[in-house]
C-alpha positions in Angstrom: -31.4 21.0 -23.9 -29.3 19.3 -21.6 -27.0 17.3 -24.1 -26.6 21.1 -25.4 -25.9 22.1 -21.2 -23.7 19.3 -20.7 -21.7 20.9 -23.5 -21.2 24.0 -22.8 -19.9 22.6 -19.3 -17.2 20.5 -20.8 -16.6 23.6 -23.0 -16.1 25.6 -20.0 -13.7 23.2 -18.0 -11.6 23.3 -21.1 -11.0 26.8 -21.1 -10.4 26.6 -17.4 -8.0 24.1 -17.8 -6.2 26.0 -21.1 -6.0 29.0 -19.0 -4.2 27.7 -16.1 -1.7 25.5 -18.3 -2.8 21.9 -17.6 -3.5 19.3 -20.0 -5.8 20.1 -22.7 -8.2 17.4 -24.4 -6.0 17.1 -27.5 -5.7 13.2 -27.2 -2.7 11.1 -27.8 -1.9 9.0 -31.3 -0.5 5.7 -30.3 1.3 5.7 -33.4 3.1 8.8 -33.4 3.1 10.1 -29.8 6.3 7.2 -28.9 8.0 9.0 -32.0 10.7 12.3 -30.3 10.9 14.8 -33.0 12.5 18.0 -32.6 12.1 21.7 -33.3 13.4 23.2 -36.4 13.2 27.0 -35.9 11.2 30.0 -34.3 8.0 29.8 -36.3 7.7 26.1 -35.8 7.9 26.4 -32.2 5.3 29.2 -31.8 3.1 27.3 -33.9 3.0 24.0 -32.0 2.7 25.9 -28.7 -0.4 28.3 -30.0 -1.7 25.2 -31.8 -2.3 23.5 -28.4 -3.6 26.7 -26.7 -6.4 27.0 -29.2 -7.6 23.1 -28.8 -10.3 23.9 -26.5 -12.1 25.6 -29.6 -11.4 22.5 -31.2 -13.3 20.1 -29.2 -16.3 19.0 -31.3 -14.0 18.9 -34.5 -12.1 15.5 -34.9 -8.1 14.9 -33.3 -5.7 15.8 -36.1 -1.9 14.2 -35.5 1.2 16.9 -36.2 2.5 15.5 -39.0 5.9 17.2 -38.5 7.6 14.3 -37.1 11.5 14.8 -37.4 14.6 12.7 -36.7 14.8 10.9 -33.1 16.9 11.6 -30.5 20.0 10.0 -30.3 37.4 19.0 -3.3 36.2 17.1 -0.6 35.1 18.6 3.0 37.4 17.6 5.9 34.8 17.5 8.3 37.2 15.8 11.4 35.3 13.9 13.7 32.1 14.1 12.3 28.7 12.8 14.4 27.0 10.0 13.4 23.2 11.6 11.7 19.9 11.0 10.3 19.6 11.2 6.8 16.5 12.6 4.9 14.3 9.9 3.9 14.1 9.5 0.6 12.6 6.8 -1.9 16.0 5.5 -3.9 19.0 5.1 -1.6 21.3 7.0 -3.1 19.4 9.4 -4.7 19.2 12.4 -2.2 16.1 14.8 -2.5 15.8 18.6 -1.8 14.5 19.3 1.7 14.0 22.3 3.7 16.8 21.3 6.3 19.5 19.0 5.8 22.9 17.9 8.4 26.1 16.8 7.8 26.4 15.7 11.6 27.9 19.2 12.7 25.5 21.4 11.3 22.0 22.0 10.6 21.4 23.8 7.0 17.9 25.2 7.2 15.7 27.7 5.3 12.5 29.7 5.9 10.9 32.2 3.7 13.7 33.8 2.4 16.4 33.2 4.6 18.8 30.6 5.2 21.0 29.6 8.1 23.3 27.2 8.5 23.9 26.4 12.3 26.9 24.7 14.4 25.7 22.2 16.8 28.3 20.9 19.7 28.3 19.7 22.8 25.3 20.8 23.4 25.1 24.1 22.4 23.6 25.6 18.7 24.8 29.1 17.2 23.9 30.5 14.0 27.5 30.8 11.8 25.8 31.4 8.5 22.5 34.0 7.4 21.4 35.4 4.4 18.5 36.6 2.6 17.0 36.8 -1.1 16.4 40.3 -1.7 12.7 41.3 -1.2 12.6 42.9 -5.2 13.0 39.2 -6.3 9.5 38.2 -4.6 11.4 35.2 -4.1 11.4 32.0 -1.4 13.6 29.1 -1.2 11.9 25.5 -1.5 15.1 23.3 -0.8 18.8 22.4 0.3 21.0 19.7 -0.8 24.6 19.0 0.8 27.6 17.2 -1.1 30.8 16.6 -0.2 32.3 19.7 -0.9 28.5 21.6 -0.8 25.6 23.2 0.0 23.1 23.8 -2.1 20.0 26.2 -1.7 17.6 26.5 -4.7 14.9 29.5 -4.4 12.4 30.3 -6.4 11.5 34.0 -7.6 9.7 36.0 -9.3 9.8 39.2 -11.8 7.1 41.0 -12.4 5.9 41.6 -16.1 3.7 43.6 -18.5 1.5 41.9 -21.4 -1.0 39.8 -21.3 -0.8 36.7 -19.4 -0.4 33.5 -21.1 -3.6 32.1 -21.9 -5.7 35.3 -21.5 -7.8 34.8 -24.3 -9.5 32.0 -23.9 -10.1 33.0 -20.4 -13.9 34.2 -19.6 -13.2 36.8 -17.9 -10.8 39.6 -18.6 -7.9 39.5 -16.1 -7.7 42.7 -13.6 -4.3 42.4 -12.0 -1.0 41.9 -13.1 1.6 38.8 -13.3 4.7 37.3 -12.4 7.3 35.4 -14.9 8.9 33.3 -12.9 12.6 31.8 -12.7 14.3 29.0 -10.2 18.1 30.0 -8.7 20.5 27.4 -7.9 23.0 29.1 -5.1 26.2 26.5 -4.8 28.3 27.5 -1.5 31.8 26.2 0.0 30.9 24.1 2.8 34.0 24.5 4.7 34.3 28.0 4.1 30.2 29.2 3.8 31.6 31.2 0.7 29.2 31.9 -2.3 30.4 29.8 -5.2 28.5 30.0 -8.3 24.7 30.3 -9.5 22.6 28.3 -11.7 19.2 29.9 -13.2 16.4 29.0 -15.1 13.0 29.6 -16.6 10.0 28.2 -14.5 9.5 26.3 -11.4 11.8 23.4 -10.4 9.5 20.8 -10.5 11.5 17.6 -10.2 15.3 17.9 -8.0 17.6 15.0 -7.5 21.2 15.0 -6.5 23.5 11.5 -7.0 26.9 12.4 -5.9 28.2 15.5 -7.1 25.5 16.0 -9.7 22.0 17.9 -9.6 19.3 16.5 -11.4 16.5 18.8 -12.6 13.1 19.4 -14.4 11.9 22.9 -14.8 8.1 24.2 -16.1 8.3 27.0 -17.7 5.3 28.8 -19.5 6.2 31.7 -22.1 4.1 34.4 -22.9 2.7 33.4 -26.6 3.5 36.8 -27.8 6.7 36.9 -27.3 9.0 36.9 -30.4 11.5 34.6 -29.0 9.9 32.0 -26.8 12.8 29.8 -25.9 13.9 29.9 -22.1 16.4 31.3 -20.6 19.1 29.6 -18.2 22.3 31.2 -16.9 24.9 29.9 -15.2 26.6 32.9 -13.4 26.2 35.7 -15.2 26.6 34.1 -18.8 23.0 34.0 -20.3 22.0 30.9 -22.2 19.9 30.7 -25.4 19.1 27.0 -26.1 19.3 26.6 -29.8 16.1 25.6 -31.5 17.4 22.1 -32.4 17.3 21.1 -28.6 13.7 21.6 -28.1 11.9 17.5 -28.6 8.6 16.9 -28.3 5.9 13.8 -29.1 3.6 14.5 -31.5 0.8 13.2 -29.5 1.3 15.0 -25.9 -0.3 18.2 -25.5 1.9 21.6 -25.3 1.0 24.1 -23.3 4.8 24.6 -21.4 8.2 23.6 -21.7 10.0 21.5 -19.4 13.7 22.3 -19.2 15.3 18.8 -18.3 18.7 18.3 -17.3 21.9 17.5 -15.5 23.8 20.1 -13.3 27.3 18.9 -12.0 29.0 20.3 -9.4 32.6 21.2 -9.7 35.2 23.9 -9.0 33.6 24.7 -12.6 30.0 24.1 -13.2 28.7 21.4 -16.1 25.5 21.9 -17.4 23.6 19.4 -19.8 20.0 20.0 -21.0 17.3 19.9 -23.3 14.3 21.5 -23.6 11.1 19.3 -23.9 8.0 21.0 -25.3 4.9 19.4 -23.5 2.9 20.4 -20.5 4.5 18.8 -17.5 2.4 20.1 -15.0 1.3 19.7 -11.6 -0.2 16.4 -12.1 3.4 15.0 -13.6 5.4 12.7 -11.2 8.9 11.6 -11.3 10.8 8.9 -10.1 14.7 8.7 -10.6 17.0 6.0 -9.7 21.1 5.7 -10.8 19.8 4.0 -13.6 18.1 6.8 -15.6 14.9 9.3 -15.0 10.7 8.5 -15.7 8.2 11.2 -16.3 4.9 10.0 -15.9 2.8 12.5 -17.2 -0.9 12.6 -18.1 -3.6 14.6 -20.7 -7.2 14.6 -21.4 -9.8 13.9 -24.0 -13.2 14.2 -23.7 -15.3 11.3 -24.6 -18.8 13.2 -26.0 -21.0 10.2 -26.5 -20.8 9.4 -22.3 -20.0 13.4 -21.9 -16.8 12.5 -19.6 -13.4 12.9 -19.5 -10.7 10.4 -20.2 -7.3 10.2 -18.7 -4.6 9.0 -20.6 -0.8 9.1 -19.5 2.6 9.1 -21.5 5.7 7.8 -19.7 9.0 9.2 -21.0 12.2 7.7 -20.0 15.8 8.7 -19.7 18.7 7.0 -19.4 21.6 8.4 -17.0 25.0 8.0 -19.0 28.2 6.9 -17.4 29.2 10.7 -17.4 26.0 11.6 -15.8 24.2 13.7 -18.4 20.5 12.2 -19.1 19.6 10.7 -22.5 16.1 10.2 -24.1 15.1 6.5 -23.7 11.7 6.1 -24.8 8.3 6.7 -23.9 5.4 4.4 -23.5 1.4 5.1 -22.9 -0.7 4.2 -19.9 -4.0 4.4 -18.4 -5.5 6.4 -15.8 -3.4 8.8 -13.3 -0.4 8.0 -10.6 -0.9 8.8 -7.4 2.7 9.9 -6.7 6.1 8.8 -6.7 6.3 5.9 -5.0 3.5 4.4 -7.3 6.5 4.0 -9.3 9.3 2.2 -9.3 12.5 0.7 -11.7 14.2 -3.0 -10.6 15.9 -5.2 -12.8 15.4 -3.3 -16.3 12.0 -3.5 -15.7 10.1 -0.4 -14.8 6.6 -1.0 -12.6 3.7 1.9 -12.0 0.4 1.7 -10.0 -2.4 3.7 -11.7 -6.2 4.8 -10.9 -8.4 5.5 -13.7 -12.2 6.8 -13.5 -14.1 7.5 -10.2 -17.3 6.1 -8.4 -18.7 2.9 -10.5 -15.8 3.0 -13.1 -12.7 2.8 -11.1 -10.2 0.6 -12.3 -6.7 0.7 -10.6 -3.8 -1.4 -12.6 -0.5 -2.1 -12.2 2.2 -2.1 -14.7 5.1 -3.7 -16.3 7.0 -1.9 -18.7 10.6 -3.1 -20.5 12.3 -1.1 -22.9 12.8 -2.5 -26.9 15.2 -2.3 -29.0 13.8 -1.0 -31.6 16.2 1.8 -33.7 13.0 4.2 -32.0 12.9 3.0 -28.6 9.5 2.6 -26.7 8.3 1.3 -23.6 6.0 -1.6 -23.8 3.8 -3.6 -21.5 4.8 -6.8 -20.3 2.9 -7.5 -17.6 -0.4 -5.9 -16.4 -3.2 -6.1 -13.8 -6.5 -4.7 -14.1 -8.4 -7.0 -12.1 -9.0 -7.4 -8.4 -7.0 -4.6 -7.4 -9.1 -2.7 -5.2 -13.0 -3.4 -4.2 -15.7 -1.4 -6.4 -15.2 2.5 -6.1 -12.0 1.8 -4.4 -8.9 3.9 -5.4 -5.5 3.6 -5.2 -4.2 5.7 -1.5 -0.7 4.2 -1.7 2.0 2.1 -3.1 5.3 0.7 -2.3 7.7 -1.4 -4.3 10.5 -3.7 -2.1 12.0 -5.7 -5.4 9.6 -8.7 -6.4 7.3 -7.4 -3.8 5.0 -4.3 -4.4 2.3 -3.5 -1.8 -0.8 -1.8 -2.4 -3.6 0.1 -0.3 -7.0 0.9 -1.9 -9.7 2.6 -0.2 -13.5 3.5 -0.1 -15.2 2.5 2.9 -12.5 -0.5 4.0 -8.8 -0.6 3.4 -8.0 -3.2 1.6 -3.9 -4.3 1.6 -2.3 -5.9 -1.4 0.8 -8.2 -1.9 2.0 -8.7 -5.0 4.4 -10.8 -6.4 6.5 -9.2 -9.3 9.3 -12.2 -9.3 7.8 -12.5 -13.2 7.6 -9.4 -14.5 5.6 -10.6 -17.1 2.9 -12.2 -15.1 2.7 -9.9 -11.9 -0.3 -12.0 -9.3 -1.7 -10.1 -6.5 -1.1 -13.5 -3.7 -2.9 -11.9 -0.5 -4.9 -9.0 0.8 -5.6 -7.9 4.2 -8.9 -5.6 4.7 -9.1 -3.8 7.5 -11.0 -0.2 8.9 -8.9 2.9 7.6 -6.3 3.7 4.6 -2.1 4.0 4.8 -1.3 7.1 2.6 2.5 6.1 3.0 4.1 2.9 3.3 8.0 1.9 4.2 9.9 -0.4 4.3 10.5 -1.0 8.0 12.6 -4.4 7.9 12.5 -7.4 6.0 8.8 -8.6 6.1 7.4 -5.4 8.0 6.2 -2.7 6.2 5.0 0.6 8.6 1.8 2.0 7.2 0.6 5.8 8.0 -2.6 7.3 6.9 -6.1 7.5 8.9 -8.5 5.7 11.0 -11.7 5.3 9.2 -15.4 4.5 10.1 -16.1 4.6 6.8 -17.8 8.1 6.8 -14.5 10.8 6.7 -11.4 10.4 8.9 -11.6 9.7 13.0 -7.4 10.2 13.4 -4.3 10.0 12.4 -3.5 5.7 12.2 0.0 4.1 12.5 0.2 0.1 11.6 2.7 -2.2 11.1 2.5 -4.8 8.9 3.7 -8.1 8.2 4.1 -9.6 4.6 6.7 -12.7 5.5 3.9 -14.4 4.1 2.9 -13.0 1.0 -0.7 -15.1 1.2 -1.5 -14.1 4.6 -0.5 -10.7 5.0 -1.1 -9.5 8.7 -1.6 -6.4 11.0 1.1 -6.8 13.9 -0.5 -6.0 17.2 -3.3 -2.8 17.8 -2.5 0.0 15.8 -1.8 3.5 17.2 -4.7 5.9 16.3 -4.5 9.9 17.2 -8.2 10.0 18.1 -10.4 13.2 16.5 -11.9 13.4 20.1 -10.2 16.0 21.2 -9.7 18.3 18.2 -8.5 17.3 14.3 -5.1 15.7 13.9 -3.1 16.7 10.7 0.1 16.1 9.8 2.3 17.2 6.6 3.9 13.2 6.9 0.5 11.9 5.6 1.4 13.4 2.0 4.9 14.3 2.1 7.4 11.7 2.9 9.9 14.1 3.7 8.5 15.4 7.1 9.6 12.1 8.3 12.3 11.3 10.5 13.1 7.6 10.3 15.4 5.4 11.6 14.2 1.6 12.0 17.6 0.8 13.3 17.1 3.0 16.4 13.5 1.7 16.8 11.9 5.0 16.4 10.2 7.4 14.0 9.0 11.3 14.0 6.7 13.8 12.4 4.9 17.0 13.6 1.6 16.7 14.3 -1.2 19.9 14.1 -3.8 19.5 16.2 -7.1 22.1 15.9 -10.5 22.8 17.1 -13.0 24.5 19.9 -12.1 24.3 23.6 -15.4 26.1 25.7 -16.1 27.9 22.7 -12.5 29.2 22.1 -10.5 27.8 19.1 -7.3 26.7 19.6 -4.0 25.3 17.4 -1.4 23.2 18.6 1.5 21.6 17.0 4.0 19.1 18.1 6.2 17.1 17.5 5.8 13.5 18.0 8.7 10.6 18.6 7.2 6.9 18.0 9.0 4.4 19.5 8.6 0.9 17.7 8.6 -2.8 18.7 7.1 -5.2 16.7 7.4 -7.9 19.8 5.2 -5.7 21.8 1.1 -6.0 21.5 0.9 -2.3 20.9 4.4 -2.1 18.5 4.1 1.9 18.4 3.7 4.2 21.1 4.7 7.7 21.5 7.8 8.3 23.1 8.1 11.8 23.7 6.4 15.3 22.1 8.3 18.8 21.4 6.5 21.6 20.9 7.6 25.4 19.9 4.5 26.9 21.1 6.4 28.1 24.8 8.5 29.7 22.8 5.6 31.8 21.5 4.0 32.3 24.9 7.3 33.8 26.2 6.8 36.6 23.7 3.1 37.4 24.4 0.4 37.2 21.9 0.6 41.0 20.7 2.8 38.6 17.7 2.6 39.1 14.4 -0.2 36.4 13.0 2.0 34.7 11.1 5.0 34.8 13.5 2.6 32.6 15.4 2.0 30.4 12.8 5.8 30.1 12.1 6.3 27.8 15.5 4.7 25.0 14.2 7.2 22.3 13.8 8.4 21.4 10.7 11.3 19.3 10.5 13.7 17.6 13.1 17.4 16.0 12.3 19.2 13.8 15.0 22.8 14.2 15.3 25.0 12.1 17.6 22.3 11.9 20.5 20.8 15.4 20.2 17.5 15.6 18.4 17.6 19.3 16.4 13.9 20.1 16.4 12.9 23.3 13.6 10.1 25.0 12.8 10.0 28.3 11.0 11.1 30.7 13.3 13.2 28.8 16.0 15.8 25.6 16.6 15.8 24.3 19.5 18.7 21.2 21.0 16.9 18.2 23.2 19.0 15.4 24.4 17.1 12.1 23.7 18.9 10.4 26.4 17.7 12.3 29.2 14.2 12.6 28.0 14.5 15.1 25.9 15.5 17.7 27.8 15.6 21.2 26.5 19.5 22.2 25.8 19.6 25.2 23.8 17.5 27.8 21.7 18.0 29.5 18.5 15.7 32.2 17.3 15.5 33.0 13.7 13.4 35.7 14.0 12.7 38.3 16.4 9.9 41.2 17.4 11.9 44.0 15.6 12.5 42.3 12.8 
């Protein structure tokens, strides 16, 4: 009876899971899933992708490989006297990523919703020179900017609403009572000395992955067709020239599940646009990260198989490289296999041909966290393979990986379960990486960087061992990899007086960093019952840093946006109230820009901070 109940339960999950698009349990062949075979017409491609949506009625039958393995894959801005700026903090210097506000050190380029402003910032003073608006029929929001040399960038995401079924309706339980939305990302390129329109670049599904190196836009797009559809290819566009990518440019492994495509490709920016792509059938969904240096592009993304004689699910990951070409298209490199899931992107990382990736597989008693080493062969099919591995000693029982960072031969670790555990190790041979010191102490980092040579900054959360008691900020020293130490008394934001949250413990690019200035910044959210009245605060925080000092991090100064609010009344709209948290600040010259989703305001760090100017985005009547 229960072998019969545990069944049906891992029957269940895998309709869930087919429903929504994620991995299925179609597990991977070792010895054909490394082989990129592509697509030779319409009926092929509809039967691969309904193949893999009916594999959750094929659980209890054995894992049959696709035998249809084909042939492998072979004007400049005058800007005058601009102001020294931050930059947005990104993993691989340079290798910009998209953010929701961006400066070129005279303006501040910054979306919310659906609108987008660029502002002028001088001598004090901030005025909005540039507004405008997706149209509410789209259903649409933007998610990032990017600025060139000649450009800004805004990509939005929208919607279109559409009749049919909805894919993956029948193996849902129950019947669906509402309708859905087909969705499409938009590219808008403008003039940045003029704030003229330029061209547009669409395409199927949700930009999941965005990188710009110079002039050139780097993308990965999941799209999900509707299986009834007689033509099932994607759609892109780049003004208003539709594009129909031709059967022969859709790849895919034989081994990795297919429940979406991923439209991957190169986008460069020119008084003409250049588009290269391919269209890679596999389901490269929310769990898929991405890393990208100058050197090429890695997907690591993961599917499931259910292992019935211990009833449990087993992880198992597919890394798929490509190489960036000297005219900045992407080629397929290779792909490798992997255990076990990746935390994120900087779990990842490529130095000296060799490509490295920190992984957690299981839960509770049957945790194991490993670090790789991959190299590329050169084999006429090429693969990734493992040169170096650890799977011992990283991490204490139940422990799982909460962070990585790579810095060359040096990769550093945190693991957590009840103690927070930090690992140095030594990557100078790739092929025999050796863990050389760890450093346990109370609490978890769940973002390192790189401060300066030997000091790494770690931010995550105090810990007692039983949830979080605040928000923790460390520095640490790793000049000797066998003795790695935590510099002075960290900072803790203390749960005492309501719980601390901030959007810099998962996203790296709410952070406003600048070791040589001896500071950082991120907004803070702070909620909880004052004499049985709730209350919600947000601010945002300056850290000033000295690693001389016995407490290296101290705040220096906090913003908030909430006067702002209290000037209107509280007869607001709710989420007009909600729009002044904080979200991002940019410093250019000695003015800090501080933005959240409704206002800008101008604060001159030398004289405390001192309020300058105010721009409203939004107002009552709007």
């Amino acid at each position: 009876m229960k072998r019969c109940l545990l069944i049906c339960l891992f029957v269940l999950s895998a309709f869930i899971i087919g429903a929504c698009g994620q991995s299925s349990p179609d597990p991977i062949n070792d010895e054909t899933s490394l082989v990129l075979s592509r697509i030779k017409d319409g009926n092929e491609l509809s039967e691969l992708f309904n193949h893999d949506y009916q594999s959750p009625y094929r659980m209890l039958e054995e894992s049959t490989t696709d035998d249809s393995v084909g042939a492998p894959q072979d004007g400049f801005v005058d800007e005058g006297e601009t102001q020294d700026h931050s930059e947005t903090n990104v993993q691989v210097e340079g290798v910009d990523e998209g953010d929701i506000i961006k400066t070129d050190g005279n303006r501040v380029y910054s979306i919310s919703g659906n609108r987008l402003f660029v502002i002028e910032v001088n001598d004090g003073s901030a005025e909005i020179v540039f507004e405008t608006a997706i149209d509410n029929n789209a259903y649409g929001h933007y998610t990032e900017l990017y600025l060139t040399d000649r450009f800004f960038v805004a990509i939005s995401n929208q919607s279109t609403d559409v009749t049919g079924p909805y894919p993956g309706d029948d193996v849902m339980i129950m019947p669906r009572f509402y309708g859905w939305y087909a969705s499409k990302s938009v590219v808008e390129i403008y003039w940045r000395d003029t704030l003229e329109h330029h061209d547009t670049f669409t395409v199927d599904g949700h930009l999941q992955m965005t990188r710009m190196i110079d002039e050139t836009l780097y993308f990965v797009s999941n799209h999900q067709p509707m299986r009834d559809e007689a033509d099932m290819r994607p759609t892109l566009s780049l003004g208003d020239d539709p594009i129909m990518p031709d059967y022969e440019s859709i790849v895919y492994l034989p081994g990795l599940t297919r429940h979406s495509m991923a439209i991957i490709g190169s986008l460069k920016l020119d008084d003409e646009l250049t588009l290269d792509y391919e269209v890679f059938l596999g389901s490269f969904g929310w769990s898929t990260h991405y890393y990208m240096n100058k050197n090429g592009l890695y997907i690591a993304t993961e599917t499931m198989d259910v292992d019935w004689d211990d009833f449990r699910w087993n992880v198992k990951g597919v890394l798929i490289a490509y190489e960036r070409q000297e005219d900045g298209t992407l080629n397929y490199d290779g792909s490798g296999s992997y255990k076990g899931s990746v935390l994120n992107q900087f779990s990842m990382d490529e130095y000296n041909g060799y490509f490295r990736m920190v992984t957690t597989e299981g839960w509770g008693d049957d945790v194991v966290n490993r670090l790789y080493v991959f190299e590329k062969n050169d084999n006429e099919i090429p693969e990734l393979d493992v040169v170096g591995l650890i799977d011992e000693g990283l991490g204490k029982p139940r422990e799982t990986v909460r962070s990585a960072r790579f810095d060359g031969d040096q990769a550093t670790v945190v693991t957590f379960e009840l103690m927070d555990p930090f690992y140095i190790i030594d990557l100078s041979d790739p092929t025999n990486p050796v863990i050389t010191g760890e450093l346990e102490i109370t609490g978890f980092s769940t973002y390192q960087h790189n401060w300066d040579e030997g000091i790494v900054l770690g931010i995550g959360y105090e810990s007692s061992g039983i949830g979080v008691d605040g928000i923790k900020l460390s520095l640490y020293s790793t000049l000797d990899p066998e003795d790695p130490q935590e510099i002075g008394t960290p900072l803790v934001l203390w749960n005492d007086d309501g719980y601390y949250f901030s959007e810099a413990l998962h996203n790296h690019l709410a952070l406003l960093i600048e070791p040589e200035r001896d500071y950082f910044a991120f907004s803070v959210y702070r909620h909880g019952d004052f004499d049985g009245r709730y209350y919600y605060i947000s601010d945002y925080m300056i850290f000033d840093v000295d690693p001389s000092q016995d407490t290296p991090i101290t705040v220096g100064a906090e913003i908030t946006h909430m006067d702002l609010y209290g000037e209107i009344g509280h007869d607001i709209y709710t989420f007009l109230y909600y729009g002044y948290n904080i979200r991002r600040a940019v410093r250019i010259g000695d003015d800090l820009v501080v933005v959240s989703g409704v206002a800008l305001s101008l604060h001159a760090i030398d004289d405390d901070y001192a309020l300058q100017d105010v721009v409203r985005f939004y107002t009552l009547d709007e």
